[in-house]
C-alpha positions as CSV (number, residue, x, y, z in Angstrom):
1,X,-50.9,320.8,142.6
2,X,-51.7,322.9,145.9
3,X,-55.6,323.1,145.4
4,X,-55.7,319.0,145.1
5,X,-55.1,319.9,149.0
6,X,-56.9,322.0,151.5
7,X,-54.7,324.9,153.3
8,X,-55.0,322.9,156.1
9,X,-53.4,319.7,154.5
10,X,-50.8,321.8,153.4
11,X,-50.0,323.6,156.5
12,X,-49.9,320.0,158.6
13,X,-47.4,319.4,156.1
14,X,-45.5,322.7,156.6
15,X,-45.5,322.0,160.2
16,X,-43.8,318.2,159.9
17,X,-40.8,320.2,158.9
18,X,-37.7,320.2,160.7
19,X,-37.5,324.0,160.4
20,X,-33.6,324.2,161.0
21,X,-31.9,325.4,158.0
22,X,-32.9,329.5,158.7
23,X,-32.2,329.5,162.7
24,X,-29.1,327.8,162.5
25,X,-27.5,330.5,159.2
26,X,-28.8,333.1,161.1
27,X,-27.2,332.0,163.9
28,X,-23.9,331.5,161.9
29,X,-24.5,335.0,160.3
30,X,-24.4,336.8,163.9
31,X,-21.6,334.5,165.7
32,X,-19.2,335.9,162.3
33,X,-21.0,339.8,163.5
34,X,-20.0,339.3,167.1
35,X,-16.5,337.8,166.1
36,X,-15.5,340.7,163.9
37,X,-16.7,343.1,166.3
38,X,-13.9,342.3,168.6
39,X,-11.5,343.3,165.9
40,X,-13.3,345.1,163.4
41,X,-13.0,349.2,162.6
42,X,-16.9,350.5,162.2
43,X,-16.5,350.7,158.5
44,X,-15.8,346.9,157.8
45,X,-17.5,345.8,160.6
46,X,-20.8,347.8,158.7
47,X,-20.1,345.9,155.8
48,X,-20.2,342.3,157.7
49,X,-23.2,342.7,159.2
50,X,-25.1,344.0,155.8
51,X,-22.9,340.8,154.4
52,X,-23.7,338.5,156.5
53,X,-27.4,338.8,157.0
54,X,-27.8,339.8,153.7
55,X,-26.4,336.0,153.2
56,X,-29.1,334.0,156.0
57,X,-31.2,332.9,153.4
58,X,-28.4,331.3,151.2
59,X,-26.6,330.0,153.6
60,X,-30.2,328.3,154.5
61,X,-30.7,327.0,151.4
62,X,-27.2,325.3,151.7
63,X,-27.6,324.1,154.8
64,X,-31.4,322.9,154.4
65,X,-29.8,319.8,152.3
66,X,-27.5,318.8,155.7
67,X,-31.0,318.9,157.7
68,X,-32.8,317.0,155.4
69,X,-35.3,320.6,154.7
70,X,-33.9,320.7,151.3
71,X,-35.8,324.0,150.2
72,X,-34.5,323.8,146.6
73,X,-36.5,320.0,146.1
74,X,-38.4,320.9,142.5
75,X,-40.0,317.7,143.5
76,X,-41.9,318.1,146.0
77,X,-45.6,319.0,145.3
78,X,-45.9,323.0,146.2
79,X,-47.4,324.4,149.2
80,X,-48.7,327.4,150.0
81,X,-47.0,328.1,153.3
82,X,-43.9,328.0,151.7
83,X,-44.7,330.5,149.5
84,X,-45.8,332.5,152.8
85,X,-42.5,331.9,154.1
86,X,-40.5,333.1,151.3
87,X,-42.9,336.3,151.7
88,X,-41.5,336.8,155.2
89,X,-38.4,336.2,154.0
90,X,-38.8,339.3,151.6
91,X,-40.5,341.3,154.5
92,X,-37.3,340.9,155.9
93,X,-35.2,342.1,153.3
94,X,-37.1,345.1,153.0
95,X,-36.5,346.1,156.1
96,X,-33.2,347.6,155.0
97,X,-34.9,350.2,153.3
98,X,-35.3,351.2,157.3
99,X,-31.9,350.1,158.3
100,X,-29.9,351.9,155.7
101,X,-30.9,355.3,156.4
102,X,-30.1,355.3,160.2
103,X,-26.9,353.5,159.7
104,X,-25.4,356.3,157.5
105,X,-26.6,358.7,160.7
106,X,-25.2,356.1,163.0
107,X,-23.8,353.2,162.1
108,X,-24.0,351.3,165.4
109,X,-28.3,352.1,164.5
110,X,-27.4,348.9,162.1
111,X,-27.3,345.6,164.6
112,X,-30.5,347.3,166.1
113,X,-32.6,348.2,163.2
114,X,-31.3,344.7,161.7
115,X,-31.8,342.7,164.2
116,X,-35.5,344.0,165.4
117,X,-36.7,344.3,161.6
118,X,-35.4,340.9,160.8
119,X,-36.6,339.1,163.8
120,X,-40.4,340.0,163.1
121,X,-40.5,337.3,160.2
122,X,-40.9,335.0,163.5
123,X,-44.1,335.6,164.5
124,X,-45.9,334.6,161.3
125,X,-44.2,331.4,162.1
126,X,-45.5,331.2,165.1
127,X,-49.1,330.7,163.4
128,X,-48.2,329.0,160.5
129,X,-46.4,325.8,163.0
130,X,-49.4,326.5,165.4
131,X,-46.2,327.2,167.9
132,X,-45.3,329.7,170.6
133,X,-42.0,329.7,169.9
134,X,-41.9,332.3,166.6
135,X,-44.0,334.6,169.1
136,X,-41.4,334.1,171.8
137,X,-38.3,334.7,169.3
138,X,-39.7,337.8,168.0
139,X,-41.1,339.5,171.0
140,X,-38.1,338.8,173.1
141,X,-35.4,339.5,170.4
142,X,-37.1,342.8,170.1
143,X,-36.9,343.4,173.8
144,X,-34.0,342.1,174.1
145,X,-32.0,343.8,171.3
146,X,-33.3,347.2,172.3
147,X,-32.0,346.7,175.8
148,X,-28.7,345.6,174.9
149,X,-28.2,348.3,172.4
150,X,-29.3,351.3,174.9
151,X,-26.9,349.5,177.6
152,X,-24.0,348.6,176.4
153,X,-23.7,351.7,173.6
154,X,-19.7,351.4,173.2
155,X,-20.9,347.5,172.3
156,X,-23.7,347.8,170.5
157,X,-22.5,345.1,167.8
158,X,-21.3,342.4,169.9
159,X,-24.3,343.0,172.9
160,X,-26.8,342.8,170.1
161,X,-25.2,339.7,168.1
162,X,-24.8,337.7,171.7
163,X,-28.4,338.5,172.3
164,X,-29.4,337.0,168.9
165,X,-27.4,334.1,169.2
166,X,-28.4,333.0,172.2
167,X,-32.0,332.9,171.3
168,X,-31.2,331.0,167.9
169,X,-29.8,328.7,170.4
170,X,-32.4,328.3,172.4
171,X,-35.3,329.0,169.3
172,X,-33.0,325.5,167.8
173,X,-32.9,323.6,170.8
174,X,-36.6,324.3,171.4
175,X,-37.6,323.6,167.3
176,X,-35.4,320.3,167.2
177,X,-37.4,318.9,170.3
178,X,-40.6,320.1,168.7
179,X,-39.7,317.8,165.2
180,X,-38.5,315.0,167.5
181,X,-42.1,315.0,169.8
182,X,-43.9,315.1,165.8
183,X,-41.6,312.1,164.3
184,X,-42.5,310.0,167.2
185,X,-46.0,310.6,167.2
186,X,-46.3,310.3,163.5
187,X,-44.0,306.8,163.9
């Protein structure tokens, strides 16, 4: 199905997609981290945070159906980038072969090492949409998380989930007005 149509074919089609579904769960899977840690001892707070981001990607594929992304669609023909996507997705994941280790020699090491590691599956976006804003996201959640985590060390959870949040929020904002701008060109 994919080699009827050029890479390039397929990655004009990649980049008419709305591309909300993964912000947005990653966005609800850090505003549940920063909740708990208000109330939250270490050990279950640990286990929300490898719960909930462990849980991004199916709470994406849930909420890809409310954005009209539908990522489960047998239908529609395949396309390579997806395939790319679902590698970065798996990148990701195996970044907590890094993140394990340091959390058992200090657990507030995990909203750090997950949130860096995890972020990086951004900038591949970035090229794939031919769009700054995976670049942005991932550089400046890297910056970003670091800082928060050496500033506020008694906070480390919440500093670092607020951080993430707000740039879901503004990587949303900033991808919503990019699929608006493409449907009323292509309209």
């Amino acid at each position: 199905m994919n080699q009827e149509r050029s890479l390039e074919a397929q990655r004009e089609e990649f980049k008419q997609r709305r591309l909300l579904a993964t912000p947005l769960s990653g966005l609800i899977a850090w505003s549940v981290i920063a909740a708990c840690s208000l109330f939250l001892e270490p050990v279950p707070l640990s286990l929300v945070t490898f719960i909930a981001t462990g849980s991004i990607v199916y709470i994406a594929l849930l909420l890809s159906k409310l954005t009209g992304e539908n990522m489960l669609d047998k239908s529609k023909p395949k396309n390579t980038f997806d395939r790319l996507f679902m590698l970065t997705i798996l990148m990701s994941v195996s970044v907590y072969a890094i993140a394990i280790p340091f959390f058992l020699e200090d657990y507030t090491s995990l909203p750090l090492t997950i949130g860096v590691l995890t972020g990086l599956m951004w900038i591949p976006i970035s090229w794939i949409i031919q769009h700054w804003i995976g670049i942005t996201h991932g550089v400046l959640r890297t910056i970003l998380v670091v800082a928060a985590w050496y500033a506020l060390p008694e906070h480390r959870f919440l500093a670092v989930s607020l951080v993430i949040v707000a740039l879901y929020a503004f990587a949303i904002t900033v991808l919503e007005l990019r699929w608006r701008r493409l449907k009323q060109v292509s309209s």
